[in-house]
C-alpha positions as CSV (number, residue, x, y, z in Angstrom):
1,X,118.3,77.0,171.2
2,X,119.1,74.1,169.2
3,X,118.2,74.0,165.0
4,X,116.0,70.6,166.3
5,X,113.7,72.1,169.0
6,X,113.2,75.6,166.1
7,X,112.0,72.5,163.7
8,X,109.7,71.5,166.3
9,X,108.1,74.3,167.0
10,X,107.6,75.7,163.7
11,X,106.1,72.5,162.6
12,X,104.0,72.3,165.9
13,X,102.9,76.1,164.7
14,X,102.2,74.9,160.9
15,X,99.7,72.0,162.4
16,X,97.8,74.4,165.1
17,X,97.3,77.5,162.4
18,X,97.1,75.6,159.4
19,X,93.7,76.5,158.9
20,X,94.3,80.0,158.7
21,X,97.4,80.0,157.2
22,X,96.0,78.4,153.9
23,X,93.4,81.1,154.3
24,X,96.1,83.7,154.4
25,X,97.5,82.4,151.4
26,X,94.2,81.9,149.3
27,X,93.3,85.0,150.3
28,X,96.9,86.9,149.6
29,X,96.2,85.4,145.9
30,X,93.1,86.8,145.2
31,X,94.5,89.8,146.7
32,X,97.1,89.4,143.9
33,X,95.2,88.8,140.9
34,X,92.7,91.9,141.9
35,X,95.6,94.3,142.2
36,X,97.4,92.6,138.8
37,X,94.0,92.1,136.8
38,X,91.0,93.5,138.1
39,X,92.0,96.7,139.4
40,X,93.5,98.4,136.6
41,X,90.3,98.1,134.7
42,X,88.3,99.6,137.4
43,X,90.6,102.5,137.3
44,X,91.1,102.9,134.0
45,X,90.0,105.9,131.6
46,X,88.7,105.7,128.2
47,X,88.8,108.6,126.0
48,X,87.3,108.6,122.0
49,X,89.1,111.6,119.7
50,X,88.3,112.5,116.9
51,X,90.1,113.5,114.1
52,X,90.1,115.2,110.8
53,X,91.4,113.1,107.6
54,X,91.5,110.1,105.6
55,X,94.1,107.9,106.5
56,X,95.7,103.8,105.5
57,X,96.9,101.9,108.4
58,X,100.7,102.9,106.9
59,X,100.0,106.4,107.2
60,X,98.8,107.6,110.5
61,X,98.8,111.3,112.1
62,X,102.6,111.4,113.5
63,X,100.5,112.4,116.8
64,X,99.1,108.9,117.3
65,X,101.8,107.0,115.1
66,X,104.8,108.1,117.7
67,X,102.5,106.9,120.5
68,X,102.7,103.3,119.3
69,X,106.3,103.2,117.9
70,X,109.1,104.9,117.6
71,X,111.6,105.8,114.4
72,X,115.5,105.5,114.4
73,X,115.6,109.0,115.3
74,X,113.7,111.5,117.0
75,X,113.7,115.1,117.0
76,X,113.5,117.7,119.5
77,X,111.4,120.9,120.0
78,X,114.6,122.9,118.3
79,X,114.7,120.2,115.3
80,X,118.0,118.8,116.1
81,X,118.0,115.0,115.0
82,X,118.6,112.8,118.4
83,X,118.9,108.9,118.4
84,X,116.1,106.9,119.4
85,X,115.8,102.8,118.1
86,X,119.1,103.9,116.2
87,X,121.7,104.5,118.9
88,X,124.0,106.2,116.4
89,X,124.8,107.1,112.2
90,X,127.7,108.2,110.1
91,X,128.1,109.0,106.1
92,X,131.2,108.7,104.2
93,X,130.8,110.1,101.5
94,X,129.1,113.6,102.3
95,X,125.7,112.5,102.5
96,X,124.8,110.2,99.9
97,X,125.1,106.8,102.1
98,X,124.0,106.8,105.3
99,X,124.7,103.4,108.0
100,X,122.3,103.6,111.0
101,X,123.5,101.1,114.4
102,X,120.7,100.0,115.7
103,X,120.0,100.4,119.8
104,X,120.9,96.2,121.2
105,X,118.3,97.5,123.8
106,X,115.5,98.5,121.2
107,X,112.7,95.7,121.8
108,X,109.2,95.1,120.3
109,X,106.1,95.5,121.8
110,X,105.8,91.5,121.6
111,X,109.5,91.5,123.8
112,X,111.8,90.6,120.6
113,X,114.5,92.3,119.8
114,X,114.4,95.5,116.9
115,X,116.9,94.0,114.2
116,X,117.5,95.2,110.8
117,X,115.4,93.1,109.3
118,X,112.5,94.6,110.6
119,X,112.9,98.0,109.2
120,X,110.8,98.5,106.5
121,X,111.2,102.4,105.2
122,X,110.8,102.7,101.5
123,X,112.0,105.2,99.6
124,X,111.9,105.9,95.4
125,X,115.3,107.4,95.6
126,X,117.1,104.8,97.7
127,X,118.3,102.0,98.3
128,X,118.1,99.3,101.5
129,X,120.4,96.9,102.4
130,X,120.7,95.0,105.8
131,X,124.2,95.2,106.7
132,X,124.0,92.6,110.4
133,X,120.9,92.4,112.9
134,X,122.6,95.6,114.0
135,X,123.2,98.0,111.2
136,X,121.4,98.8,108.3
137,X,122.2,100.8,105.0
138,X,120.6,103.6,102.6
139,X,122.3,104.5,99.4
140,X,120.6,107.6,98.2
141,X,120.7,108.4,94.3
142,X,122.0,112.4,95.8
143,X,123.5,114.0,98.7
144,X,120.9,114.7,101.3
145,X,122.0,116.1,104.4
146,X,118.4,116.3,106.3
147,X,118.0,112.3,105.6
148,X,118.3,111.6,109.3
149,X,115.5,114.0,109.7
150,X,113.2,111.8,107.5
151,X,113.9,108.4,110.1
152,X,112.2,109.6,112.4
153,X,108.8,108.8,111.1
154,X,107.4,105.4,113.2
155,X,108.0,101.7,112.4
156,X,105.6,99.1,112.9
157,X,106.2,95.4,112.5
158,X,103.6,93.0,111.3
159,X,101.1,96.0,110.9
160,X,101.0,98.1,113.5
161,X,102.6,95.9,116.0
162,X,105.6,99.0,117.6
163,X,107.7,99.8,120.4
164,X,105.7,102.7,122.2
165,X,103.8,102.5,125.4
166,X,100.5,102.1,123.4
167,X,99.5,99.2,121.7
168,X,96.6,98.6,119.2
169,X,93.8,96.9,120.5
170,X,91.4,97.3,117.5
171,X,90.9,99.0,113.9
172,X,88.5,98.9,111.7
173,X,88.5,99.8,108.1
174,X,86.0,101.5,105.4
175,X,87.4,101.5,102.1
176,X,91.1,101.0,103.2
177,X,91.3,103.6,105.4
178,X,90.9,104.1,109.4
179,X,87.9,104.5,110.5
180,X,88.2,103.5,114.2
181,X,91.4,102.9,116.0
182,X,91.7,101.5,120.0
183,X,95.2,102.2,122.1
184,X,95.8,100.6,125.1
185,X,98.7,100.9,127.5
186,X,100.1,98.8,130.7
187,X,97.1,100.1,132.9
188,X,94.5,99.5,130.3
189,X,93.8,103.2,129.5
190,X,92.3,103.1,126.4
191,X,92.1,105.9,123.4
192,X,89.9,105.8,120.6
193,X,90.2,107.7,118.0
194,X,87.7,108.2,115.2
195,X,88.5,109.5,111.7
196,X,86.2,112.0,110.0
197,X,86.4,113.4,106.6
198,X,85.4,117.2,107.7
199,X,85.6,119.5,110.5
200,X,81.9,119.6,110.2
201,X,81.2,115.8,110.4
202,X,83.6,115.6,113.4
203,X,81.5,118.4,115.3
204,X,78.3,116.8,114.5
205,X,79.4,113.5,116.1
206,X,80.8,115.5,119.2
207,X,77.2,116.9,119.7
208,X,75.8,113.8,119.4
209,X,78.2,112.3,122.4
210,X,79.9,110.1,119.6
211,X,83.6,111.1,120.7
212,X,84.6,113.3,124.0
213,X,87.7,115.4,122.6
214,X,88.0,117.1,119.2
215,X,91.6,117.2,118.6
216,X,93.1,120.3,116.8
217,X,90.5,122.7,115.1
218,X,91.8,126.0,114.9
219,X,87.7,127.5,115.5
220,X,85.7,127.5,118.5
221,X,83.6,129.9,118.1
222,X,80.5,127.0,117.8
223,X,81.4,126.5,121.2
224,X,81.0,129.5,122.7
225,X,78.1,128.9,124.9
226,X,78.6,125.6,125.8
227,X,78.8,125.1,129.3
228,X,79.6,121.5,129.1
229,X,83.0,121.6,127.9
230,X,86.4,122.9,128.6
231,X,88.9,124.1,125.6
232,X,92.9,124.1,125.9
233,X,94.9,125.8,123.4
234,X,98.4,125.5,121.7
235,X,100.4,127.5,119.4
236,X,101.2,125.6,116.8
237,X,105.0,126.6,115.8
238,X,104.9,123.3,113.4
239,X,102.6,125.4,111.1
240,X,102.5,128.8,109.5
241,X,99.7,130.7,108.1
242,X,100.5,132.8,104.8
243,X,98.9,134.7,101.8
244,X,100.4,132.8,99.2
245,X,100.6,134.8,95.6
246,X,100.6,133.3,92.5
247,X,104.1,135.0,91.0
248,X,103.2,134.0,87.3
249,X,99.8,136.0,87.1
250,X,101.2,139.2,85.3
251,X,99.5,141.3,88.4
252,X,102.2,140.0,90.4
253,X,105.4,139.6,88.3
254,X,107.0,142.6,89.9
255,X,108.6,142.4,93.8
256,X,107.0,146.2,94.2
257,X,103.6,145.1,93.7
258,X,104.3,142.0,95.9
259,X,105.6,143.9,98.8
260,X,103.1,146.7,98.9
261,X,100.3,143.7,99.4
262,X,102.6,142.9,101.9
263,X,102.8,146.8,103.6
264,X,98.9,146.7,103.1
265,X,98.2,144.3,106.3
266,X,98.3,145.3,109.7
267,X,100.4,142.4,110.9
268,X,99.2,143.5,114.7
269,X,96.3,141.9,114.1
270,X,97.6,138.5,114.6
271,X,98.9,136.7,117.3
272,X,101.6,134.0,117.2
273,X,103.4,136.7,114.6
274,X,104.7,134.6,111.6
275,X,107.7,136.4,110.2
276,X,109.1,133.4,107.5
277,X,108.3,129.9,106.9
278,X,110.6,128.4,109.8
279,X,109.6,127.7,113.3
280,X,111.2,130.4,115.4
281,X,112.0,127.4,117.9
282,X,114.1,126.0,114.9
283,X,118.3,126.3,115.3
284,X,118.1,127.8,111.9
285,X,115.5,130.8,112.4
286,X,116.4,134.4,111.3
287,X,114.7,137.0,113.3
288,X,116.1,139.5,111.4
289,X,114.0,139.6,108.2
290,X,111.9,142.3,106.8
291,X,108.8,142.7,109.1
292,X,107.0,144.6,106.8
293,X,105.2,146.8,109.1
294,X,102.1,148.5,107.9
295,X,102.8,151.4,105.6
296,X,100.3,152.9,104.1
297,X,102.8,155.2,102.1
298,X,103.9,152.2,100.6
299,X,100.5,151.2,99.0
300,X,99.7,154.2,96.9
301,X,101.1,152.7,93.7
302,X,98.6,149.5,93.7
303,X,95.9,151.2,94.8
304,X,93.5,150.5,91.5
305,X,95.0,147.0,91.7
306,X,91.4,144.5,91.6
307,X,93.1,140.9,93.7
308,X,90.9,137.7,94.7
309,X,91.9,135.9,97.8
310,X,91.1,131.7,97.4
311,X,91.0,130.1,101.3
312,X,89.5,127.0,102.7
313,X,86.3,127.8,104.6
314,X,88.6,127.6,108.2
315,X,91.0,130.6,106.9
316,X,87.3,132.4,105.6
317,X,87.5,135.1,108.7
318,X,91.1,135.6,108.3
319,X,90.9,136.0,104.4
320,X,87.6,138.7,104.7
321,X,89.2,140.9,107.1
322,X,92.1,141.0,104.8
323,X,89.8,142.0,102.0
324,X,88.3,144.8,104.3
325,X,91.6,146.0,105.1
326,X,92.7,145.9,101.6
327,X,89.5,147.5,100.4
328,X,89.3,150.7,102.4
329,X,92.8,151.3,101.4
330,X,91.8,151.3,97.6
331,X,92.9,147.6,96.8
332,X,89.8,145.8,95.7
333,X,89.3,142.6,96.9
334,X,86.9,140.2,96.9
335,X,86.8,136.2,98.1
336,X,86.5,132.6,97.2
337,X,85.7,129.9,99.2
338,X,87.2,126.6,98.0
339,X,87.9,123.0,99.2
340,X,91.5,122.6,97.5
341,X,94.4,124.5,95.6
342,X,93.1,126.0,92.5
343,X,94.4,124.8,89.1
344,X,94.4,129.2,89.0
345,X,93.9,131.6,91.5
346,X,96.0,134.8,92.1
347,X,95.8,134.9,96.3
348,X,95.7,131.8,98.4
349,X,95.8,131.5,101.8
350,X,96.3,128.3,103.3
351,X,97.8,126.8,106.8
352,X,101.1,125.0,105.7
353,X,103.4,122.6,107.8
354,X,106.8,123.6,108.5
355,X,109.3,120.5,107.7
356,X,111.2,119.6,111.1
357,X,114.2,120.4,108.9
358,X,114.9,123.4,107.7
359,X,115.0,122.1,104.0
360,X,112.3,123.5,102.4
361,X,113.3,122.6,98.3
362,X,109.7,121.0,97.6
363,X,108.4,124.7,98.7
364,X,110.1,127.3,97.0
365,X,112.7,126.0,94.8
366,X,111.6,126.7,90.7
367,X,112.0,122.7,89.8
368,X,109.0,122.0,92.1
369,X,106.3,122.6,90.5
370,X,103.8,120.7,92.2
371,X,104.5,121.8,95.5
372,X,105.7,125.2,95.1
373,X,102.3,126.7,95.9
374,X,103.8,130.1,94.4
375,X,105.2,129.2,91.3
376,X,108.1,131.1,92.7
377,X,111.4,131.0,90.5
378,X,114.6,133.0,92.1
379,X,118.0,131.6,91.1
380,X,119.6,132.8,94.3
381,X,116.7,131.1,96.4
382,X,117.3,127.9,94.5
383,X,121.2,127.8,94.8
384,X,120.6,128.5,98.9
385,X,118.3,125.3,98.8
386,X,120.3,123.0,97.0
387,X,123.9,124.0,99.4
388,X,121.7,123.5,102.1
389,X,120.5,120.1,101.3
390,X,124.0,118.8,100.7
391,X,126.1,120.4,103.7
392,X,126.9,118.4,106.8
393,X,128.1,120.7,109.2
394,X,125.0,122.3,111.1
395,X,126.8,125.9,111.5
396,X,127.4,126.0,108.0
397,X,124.0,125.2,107.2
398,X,122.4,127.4,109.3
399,X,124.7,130.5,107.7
400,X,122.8,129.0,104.5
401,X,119.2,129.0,105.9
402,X,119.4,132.0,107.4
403,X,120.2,133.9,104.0
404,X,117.6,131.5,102.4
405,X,115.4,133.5,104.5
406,X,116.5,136.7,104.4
407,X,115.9,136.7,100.5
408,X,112.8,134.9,100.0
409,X,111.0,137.1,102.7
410,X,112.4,139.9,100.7
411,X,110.8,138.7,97.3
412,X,107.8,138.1,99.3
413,X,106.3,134.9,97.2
414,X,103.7,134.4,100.1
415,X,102.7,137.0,102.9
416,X,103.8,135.2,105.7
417,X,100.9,135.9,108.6
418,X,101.0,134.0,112.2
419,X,101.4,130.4,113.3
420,X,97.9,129.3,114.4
421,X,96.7,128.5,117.9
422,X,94.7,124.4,117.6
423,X,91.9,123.9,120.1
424,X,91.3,121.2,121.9
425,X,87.7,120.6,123.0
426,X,86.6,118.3,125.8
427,X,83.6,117.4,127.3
428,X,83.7,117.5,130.9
């Protein structure tokens, strides 16, 4: 069959079914632009969340932050320190200057390329310089060997313009903070998330149908006999729950007294068993501190001892059946409700976060004294912090945070409890 009689009758086809071909092909677009367009948005969900906090459009939840962009690391469940829009970093010098390579493949959510120029940490103790499109460097004032750890907080460009799978569609402000943020992703999912100032505010607008999920309350007890919604639950291992005691009130000056408060509570009571202030999913956890089991033996020398535990009105159950506890075993005990640290209290029990590093210095080290909710001062504690801020190798540093451990749970500046389970509710 020759290539001029296969002209001939494809063009003799062409003329006869020309009609329907063009129909085919109007037809085959439409088809196209329903599938590419119109589609997704009939199949799309839309979920509103609401949160608890007051927060600036540079300072978002690391929950919804990491959804829109990424940092030049990333961290793991464990708390090791993995690349992410940084492919790769080195120091020199032990830790005081730090050159991150950025990933050639890292891109914008507007398709350009992540270059050095965009990255726009700020720190009080350190210096930036933009060594190429491709590598940028930190000078640190001190040797800091968790500062890896701290790049893994999310970058944005222009606002809140990222490289995540979620983009922002819409916020709106009140005062300079977020009141109402919109995601969107590739399929035109869409989460809103609205800010609350209290737990109570953001129940009230669930029962009045304002948002569909309350993300992370750690009490569901209101909800008990609703039949309308479903919970899910999640231990939180990034937080720890602990009896904090003020070391400088002269009741509390001597470890004896501290550790018989501490023999006093039947740990069994709680789930999710904290024994320190590491994550036990952490590389550096010790499981081989003091439990301090309850020993009743151990209590007889405090028991005229008159204590007043301070909590937030979410830790109010916890901090009363401490006080019962306490009570019948001759320690009296009574309880404050407040809405922040005291300037003084004696006993106060609070939900903390546990740094993805093992570094805790801001917690318990004597130098810092607003954030060392215990007034704690212990040389050797302080020494073990400051090694293990400036060590490099991760064995080594481990060796230190293990014994870091081992003696603060020892001098027992906080009661260290459980790590608490957050709720999530949803309507169905």
């Amino acid at each position: 069959m020759s290539p001029r009689y296969i002209f001939r009758l494809i063009q003799a086809f062409l003329k006869r079914f020309k009609a329907i071909i063009f129909l085919g092909f109007v037809i085959g677009i439409i088809a196209f632009l329903f599938l590419s367009f119109l589609l997704p948005s009939l199949i799309s969900t839309k979920q509103k969340v609401g949160v608890v906090g007051r927060y600036t459009v540079d300072d978002l939840p690391y929950s919804i932050a990491s959804k829109i962009s990424s940092g030049l690391t990333k961290i793991d469940d464990n708390g090791n320190v993995l690349p992410s829009l940084a492919k790769s970093w080195e120091t020199s010098d032990g830790g005081k200057t730090w050159v991150f390579y950025i990933d050639e493949n890292a891109k914008w959510q507007d398709g350009k390329k992540v270059i050095s120029a965009d990255i726009a940490y700020e720190f009080t103790d350190a210096s930036v310089s933009k060594i190429s499109d491709q590598a940028i460097r930190f000078n640190l004032d001190s040797q800091f060997s968790a500062f890896p750890v701290i790049l893994n907080k999310p970058i944005f460009k222009k606002g809140l313009l990222g490289t995540g799978e979620w983009k922002v569609d819409d916020v709106v402000l009140a005062g300079g903070y977020v009141q109402d943020l919109t995601l969107v992703n590739k399929t035109k999912d869409k989460l809103i998330y609205r800010f609350y100032p209290s737990e109570e505010r953001m129940i009230l607008s669930f029962k009045l149908g304002e948002i569909d999920i309350i993300n992370k309350t750690q009490d569901i007890e209101i909800f008990s006999k609703w039949k309308t919604i479903k919970t899910e639950e999640i231990v939180s291992y990034d937080n720890f729950v602990a009896l904090f005691i003020n070391t400088e009130n002269e009741k509390f000056t001597e470890k004896a007294v501290r550790q018989a408060l501490n023999y006093a509570i039947d740990k069994e009571q709680f789930k999710n068993r904290a024994l320190g202030p590491i994550s036990p999913f952490s590389w550096s956890y010790n499981p081989q501190v003091k439990p301090y089991l309850k020993d009743i033996e151990k209590v007889e020398e405090i028991k005229d001892l008159e204590v007043k535990i301070s909590t937030l009105p979410n830790l109010i159950r916890v901090a009363e059946s401490i006080a019962k506890e306490w009570n019948e075993l001759g320690i009296k005990t009574e309880v404050e409700v407040v809405t922040t640290i005291p300037e003084e209290y004696e006993l106060f029990l609070a939900t903390v976060d546990i740094p993805k590093d093992p570094d805790q210095y801001s917690l318990w080290h004597s130098t810092q004294t607003s954030t060392n909710i215990s007034r704690f001062k212990n040389p050797r504690v302080d020494k073990l912090l400051e090694d293990g801020r400036t060590e490099l190798d991760q064995e080594t540093r481990k060796k230190i945070y293990l014994d870091f451990q081992r003696f603060l749970v020892e001098e027992v500046p906080a009661i260290f409890l459980y790590h608490p389970i957050n709720y999530t509710v949803i309507r169905k």
